[in-house]
C-alpha positions in Angstrom: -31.7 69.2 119.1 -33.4 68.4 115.7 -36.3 65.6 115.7 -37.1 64.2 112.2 -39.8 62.5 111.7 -40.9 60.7 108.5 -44.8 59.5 108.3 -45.3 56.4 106.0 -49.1 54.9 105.2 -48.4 52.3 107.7 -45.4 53.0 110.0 -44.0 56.5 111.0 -39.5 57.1 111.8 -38.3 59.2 114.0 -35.1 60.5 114.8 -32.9 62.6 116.6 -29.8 64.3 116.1 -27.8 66.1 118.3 -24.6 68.3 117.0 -22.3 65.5 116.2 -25.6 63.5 113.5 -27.9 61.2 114.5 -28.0 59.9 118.0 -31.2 57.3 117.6 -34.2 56.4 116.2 -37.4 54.8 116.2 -39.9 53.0 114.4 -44.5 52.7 115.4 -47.0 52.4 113.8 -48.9 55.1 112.0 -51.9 55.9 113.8 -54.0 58.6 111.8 -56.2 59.5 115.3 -53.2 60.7 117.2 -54.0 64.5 118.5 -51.0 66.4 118.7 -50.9 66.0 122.4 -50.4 62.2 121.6 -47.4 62.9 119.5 -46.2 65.0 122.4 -46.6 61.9 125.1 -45.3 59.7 122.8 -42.2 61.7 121.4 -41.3 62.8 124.9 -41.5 59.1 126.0 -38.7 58.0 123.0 -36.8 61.1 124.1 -36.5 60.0 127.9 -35.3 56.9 127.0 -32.1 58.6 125.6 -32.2 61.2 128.5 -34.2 63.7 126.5 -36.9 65.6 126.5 -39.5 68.0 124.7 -37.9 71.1 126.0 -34.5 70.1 124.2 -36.0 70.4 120.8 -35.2 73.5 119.3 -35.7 72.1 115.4 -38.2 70.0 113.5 -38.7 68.6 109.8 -41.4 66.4 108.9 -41.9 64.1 105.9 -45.5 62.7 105.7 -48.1 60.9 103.0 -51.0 61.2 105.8 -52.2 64.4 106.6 -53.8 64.0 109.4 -50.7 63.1 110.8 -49.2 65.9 109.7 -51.6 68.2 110.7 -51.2 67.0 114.4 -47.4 66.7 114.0 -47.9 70.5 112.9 -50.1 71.4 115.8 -47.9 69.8 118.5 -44.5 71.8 117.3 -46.5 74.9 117.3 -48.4 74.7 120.4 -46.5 72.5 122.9 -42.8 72.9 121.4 -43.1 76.8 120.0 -41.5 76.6 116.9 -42.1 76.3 113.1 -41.8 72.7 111.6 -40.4 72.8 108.1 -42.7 70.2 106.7 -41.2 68.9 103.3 -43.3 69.2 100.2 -42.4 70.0 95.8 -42.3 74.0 97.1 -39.3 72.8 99.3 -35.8 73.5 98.3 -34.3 70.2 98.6 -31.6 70.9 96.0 -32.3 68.7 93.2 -34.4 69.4 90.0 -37.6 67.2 89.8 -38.5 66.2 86.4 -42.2 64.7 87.2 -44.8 66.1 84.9 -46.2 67.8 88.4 -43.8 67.8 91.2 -46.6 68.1 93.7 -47.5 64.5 93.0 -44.3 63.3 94.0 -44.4 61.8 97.9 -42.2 63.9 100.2 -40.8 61.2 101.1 -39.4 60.1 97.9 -37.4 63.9 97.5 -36.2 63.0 100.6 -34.5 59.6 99.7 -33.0 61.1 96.5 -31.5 63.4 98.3 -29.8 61.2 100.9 -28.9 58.9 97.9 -27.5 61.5 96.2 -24.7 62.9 98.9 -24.3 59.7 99.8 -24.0 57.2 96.9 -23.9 59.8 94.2 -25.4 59.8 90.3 -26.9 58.0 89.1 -29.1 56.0 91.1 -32.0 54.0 92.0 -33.4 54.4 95.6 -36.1 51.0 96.3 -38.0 51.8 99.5 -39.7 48.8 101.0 -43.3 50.7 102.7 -46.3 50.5 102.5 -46.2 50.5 98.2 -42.8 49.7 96.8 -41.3 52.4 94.8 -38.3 52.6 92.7 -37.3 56.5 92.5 -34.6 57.2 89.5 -31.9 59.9 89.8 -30.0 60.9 86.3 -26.5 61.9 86.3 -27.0 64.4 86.3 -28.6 64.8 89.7 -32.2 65.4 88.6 -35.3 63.3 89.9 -36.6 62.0 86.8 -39.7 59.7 88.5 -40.3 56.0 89.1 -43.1 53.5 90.0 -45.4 52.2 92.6 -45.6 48.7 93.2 -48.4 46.9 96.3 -45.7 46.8 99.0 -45.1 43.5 100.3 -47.5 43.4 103.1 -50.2 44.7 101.2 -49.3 42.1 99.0 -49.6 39.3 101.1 -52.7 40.7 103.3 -54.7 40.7 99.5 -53.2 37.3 98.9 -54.7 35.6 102.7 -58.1 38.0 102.7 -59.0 36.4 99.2 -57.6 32.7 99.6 -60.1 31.2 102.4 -57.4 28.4 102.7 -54.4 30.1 103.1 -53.2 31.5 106.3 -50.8 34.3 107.4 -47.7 33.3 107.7 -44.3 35.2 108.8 -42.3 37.4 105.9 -39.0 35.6 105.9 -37.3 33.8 103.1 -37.1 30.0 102.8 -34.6 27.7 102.4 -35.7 26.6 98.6 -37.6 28.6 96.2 -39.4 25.2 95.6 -41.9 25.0 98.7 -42.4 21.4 100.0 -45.5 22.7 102.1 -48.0 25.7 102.1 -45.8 28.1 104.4 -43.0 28.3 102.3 -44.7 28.0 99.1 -46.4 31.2 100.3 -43.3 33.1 101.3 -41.2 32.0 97.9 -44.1 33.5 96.5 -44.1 36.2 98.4 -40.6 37.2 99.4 -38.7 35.8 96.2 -41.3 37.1 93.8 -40.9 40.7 95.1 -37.0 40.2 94.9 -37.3 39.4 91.2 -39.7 42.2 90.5 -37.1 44.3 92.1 -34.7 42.9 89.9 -36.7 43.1 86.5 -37.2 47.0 87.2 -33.7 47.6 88.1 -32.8 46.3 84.6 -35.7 48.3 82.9 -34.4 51.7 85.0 -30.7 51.2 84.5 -31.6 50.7 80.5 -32.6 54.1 80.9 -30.2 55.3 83.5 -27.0 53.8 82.9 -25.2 50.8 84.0 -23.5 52.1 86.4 -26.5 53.7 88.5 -26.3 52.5 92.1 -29.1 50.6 93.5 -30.2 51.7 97.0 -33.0 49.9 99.2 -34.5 51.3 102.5 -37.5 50.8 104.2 -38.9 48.6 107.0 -38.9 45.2 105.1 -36.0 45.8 102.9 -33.6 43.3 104.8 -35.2 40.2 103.9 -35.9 40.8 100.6 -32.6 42.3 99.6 -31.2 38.9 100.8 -32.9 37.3 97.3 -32.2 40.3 94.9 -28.8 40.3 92.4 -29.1 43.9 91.8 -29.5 45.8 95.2 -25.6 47.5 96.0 -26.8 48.9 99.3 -29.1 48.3 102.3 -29.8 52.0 104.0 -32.9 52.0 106.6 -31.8 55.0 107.8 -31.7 56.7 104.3 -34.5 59.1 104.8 -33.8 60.5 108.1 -30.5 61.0 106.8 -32.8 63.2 104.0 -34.7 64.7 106.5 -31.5 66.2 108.3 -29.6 67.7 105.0 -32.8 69.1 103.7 -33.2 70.6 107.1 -29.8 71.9 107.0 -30.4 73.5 103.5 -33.3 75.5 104.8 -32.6 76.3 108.6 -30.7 79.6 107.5 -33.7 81.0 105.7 -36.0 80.1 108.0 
């Protein structure tokens, strides 16, 4: 049994799969004080609910932009489960050619994405991921990671927007009815949830002026749902897109490992 776990800034995914792909998954929050014997508890806990355990896992691969998450994610598969985690970084051979000036600057979990859009969407393509920033990843035709760019993710953007405006209060990320607010709360989630949509939109046009017209536009991530409701140019809505990364890169490197 193969856990795959994918660490984001904010929230942290984690899957299993079993012989037949991917059996379920979970989403917490990312917590960057959690020992490894944390992860253990709370790994085993997702486990049981699907009438599995720790001793089960005979496989691990680990995406991550915290490291000291990673670290303990390390730790626990080496002390508590005995075996090597193939953590995904530039040295890892995912299969496709990164074009980035330096490939070590690229997040692991971006390689990841592209190469889940890739087998599963094909070239060329955009991958938008929702997180923690917002980044739009471009894949050429010819199957190459070319780069992309880093936008404030939505919550960030709308936790700068309430902790600067002493008058404005949180209110929930969900779309309104009119882009034209008739009061504060959905003046601020237009703003908010319609405004990311169209800067979705504007980049996809910059990306596929340099990509192609016919480059598919993938979106994943934990708030992709509402705003790919208000974008014209998103083709497909993936959330499970990286673990589905996670499990072909694993795949690529178990026999060498």
């Amino acid at each position: 049994m193969l856990l795959g776990i994918d660490v984001g800034n904010t929230q942290t995914v984690i899957g299993v799969f079993d012989e037949e792909g991917l059996e379920d998954h979970w989403r917490i929050s990312t917590e960057r004080g959690r020992t490894a014997d944390e992860m253990a508890l709370a790994l085993g806990g997702f486990l049981a609910f699907v009438g599995h355990s720790l001793k089960q896992v005979d496989g691990m691969i680990i995406s991550s932009v915290v490291p000291e998450s990673t670290s303990a994610l390390v730790h626990m598969a080496r002390d508590i489960l005995e075996l090597e985690p193939l953590v995904v970084n530039s040295d890892t051979d995912t299969g496709i050619p990164v074009l980035y000036e330096d490939p070590k600057h690229v997040g692991a979990d971006r390689l990841v994405n592209a190469v889940a859009a890739i087998h599963k969407y094909g070239a060329p393509c955009i991958v938008v991921d929702f997180g923690t920033a917002t980044t739009w990843d471009a894949i050429d035709r010819e199957g190459r990671y070319v780069g992309g760019t880093i936008a404030p993710g939505v919550e960030i953007s709308a936790d700068a927007l309430f902790r600067q405006a002493a008058r404005l209060s949180r209110v929930d990320l969900v779309a309104p009815d009119n882009a034209i607010g008739r009061n504060t709360v959905e003046s601020i989630q237009s703003g908010i949830i319609n405004g990311t949509a169209g800067t979705v939109d504007r980049l996809v046009e910059l990306f596929k002026g340099e990509l192609g017209d016919d480059a598919r536009v993938v979106a994943t991530g934990g708030l992709a749902e509402v705003v790919v409701e208000q974008s014209k140019t998103v083709d497909v809505l993936d959330p499970l897109l990286t673990l589905d990364g996670l499990k072909l890169i694993y795949d690529r490197n178990k026999v060498e490992r």
